[in-house]
N, C-alpha and C positions, 0 to 999 in steps of 0.2 A: 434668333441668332443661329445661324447652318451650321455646319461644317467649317467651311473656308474661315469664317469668323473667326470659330474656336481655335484654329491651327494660328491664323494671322495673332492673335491674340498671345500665344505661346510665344510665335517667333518674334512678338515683339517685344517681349518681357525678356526674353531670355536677348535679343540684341543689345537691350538697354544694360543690362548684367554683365554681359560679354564687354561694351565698352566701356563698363565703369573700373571693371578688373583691369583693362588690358592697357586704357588710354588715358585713365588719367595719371598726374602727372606728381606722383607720391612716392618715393621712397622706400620699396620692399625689404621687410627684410631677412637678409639671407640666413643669417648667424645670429649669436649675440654679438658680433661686431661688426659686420658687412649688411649694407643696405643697399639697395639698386634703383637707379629710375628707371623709368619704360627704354629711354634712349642708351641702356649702358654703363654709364659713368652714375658714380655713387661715392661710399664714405666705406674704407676698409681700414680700420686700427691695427690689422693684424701684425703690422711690422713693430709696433707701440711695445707688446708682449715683452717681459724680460721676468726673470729668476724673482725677482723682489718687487714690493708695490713702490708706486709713487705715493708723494706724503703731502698734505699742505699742514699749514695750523695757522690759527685765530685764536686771538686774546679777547677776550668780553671782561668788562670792568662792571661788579657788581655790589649792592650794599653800601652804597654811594663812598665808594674806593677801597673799603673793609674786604673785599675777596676780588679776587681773580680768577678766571677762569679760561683752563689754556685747552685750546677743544685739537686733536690731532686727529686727519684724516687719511684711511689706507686707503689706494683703490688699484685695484688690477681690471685690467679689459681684457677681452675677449674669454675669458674663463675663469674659473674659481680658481684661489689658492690658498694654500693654509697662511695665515699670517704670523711672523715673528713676533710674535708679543708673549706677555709675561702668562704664563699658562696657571699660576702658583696665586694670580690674583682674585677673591673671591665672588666680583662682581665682572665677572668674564663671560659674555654672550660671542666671543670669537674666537671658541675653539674649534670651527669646522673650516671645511673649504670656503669660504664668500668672494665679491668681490670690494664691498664697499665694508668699511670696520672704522669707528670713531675711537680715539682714547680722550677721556675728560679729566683734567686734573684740576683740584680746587686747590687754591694759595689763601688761606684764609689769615688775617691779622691779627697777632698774636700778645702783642702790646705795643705803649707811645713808641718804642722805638724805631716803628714802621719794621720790624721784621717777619714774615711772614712764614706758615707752615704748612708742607707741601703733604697732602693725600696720596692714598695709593693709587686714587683712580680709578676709572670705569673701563671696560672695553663691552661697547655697544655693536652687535650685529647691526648693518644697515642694506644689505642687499645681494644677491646673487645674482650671476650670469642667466641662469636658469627661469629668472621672472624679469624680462626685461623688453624694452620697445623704443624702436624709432619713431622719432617725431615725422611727421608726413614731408618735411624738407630736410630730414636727415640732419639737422644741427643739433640734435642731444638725445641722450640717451636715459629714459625714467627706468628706476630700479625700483620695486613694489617691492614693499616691508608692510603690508596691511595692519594697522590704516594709517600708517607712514608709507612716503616715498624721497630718494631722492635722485634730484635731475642733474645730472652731466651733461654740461654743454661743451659743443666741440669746436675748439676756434681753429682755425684755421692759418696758423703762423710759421715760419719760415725760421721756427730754432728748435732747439734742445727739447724736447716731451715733457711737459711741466702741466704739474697740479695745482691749481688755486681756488679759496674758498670766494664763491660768487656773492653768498646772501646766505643767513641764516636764519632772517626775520622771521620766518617760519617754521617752530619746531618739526613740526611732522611733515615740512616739504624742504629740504637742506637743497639749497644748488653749487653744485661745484663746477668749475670750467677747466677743459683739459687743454692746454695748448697742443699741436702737433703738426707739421708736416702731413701727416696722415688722417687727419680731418678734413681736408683739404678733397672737395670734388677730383675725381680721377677716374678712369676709364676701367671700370670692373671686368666688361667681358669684350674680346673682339667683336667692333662693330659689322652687325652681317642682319641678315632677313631676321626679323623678332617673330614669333611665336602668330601674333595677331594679326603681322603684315604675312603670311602663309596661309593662314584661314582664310584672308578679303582676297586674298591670287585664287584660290578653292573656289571661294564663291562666287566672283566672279566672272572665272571661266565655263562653270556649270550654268549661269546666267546666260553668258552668250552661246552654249554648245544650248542649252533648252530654245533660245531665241532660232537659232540657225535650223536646228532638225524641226521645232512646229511650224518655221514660215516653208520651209522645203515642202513638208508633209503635207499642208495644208493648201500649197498653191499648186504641187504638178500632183497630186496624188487626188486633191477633192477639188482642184479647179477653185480655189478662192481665189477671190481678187482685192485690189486696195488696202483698207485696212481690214478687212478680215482675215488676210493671211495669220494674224499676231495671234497665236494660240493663246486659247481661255481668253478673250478680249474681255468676255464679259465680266471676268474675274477683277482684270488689271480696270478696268473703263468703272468698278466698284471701289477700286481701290484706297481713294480716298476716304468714304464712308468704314472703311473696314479698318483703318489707322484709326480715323475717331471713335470708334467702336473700341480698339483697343484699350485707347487711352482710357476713356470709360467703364471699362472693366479692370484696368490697374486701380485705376482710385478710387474706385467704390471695395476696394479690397477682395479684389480677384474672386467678386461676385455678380450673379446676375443684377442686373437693375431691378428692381422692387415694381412687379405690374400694378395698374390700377386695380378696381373692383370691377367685379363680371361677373358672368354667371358661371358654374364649376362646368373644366374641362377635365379630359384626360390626354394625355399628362399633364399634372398643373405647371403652366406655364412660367415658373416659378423655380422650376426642382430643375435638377441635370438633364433628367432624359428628353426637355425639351429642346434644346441644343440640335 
């Protein structure tokens, strides 16, 4: 393997990297509440934002009808906030900024006359702004509470900002759904030349100004003719062999091929400095 190889080899890994970043078709994201596709438009909550959290709650009937259990959920987007809740309670995991926060209260039954007696309840931390991820199409949003999480899903509906509890089948994976206007794909940055569409205009043109100055050079300067004007032909006329060469050195994990047995050379054709 030369030279040419090793360069071709680089510039084909790092093309492969360059369009996995740039072109495909994933959801970045900006914030903890803004996410982008390649093309622009994406998922921004930021108008969602207000003073106080949105709340859902779920009833679970347990102990075959002897207790109830009424689970209350806080949740604020795009940033932490302190929550309103009872600070005075002794099983309080939400007294810092978060944005996700459960209250559990148990109604347990107290005799035949079906009345029931209400606990002080829990307030469970469940997640922060700070540890969070969009889903690759941008429909929800996973909040990490190790080795809990819970997922927020983002509907996209034409009313009022509304919290509701999805599924709970899962203790250590809760899902919630947020309704909003602002779930809703929409146009994050004016549309204009992207990042990756500037690099392939660069490339490009450096392509055909190297094509235009070796055919110039090469036909009034050395008198080539037909297809030898095409500088480095014999470079491009390998080309193919030097793409499969490539591929061949990514999957063998960006190592030399393994020679057979021989008799010793220097340098072992095996090691770097053969190259």
């Amino acid at each position: 393997m030369d030279i040419s190889r090793s360069v071709l080899c680089f510039l084909f890994v790092f093309c492969s990297l360059f369009y996995t970043l740039t072109c495909a078709d994933v959801c970045v994201k900006k914030s903890s509440c803004i996410c982008e596709f390649p093309n622009g438009t994406g998922i921004d909550l930021t108008p969602t934002v207000k003073s106080t959290f949105y709340s859902a709650q779920i009833y679970e009937i347990k102990s075959g009808g002897n207790q109830y259990v009424l689970s209350t959920y806080f949740y604020h987007p795009c940033f932490d906030a302190l929550p309103n809740v009872n600070q005075t309670v002794s099983n309080n995991t939400c007294t810092k900024s978060l944005s996700i926060c459960r209250h559990v209260n148990n109604f347990d039954l107290v005799n035949a006359t079906g009345l029931f007696k209400k606990d002080s309840g829990i307030y469970e931390y469940m997640g922060s702004s700070n540890f969070t991820e969009f889903s690759s199409d941008g429909q929800s949003i996973t909040y990490h509470n190790d080795p809990s999480l819970t997922i927020v899903l983002l509907v996209c509906a034409q009313t009022d900002d509304q919290l509701h509890v999805y599924s709970t089948n899962e203790p250590n994976k809760i899902v919630l759904s947020f309704y909003s206007r602002s779930a809703c794909l929409r146009q994050i940055e004016e549309p204009g030349r992207s990042f990756g569409s500037t690099l392939l205009i660069i490339f490009f043109s450096v392509v055909i100004f190297y094509l235009v100055l070796g055919i110039c050079t090469k036909k009034f300067l050395m008198g080539a003719t037909g297809v030898e004007v095409i500088p480095n032909l014999g470079f491009w006329t390998d080309l193919p062999n030097l793409v499969k060469d490539g591929w061949a050195f990514m999957i063998n994990g960006f190592k030399l091929p393994t020679r057979g047995t021989g008799p010793v050379t220097s340098p072992d054709p095996n090691s770097y400095d053969s190259i």
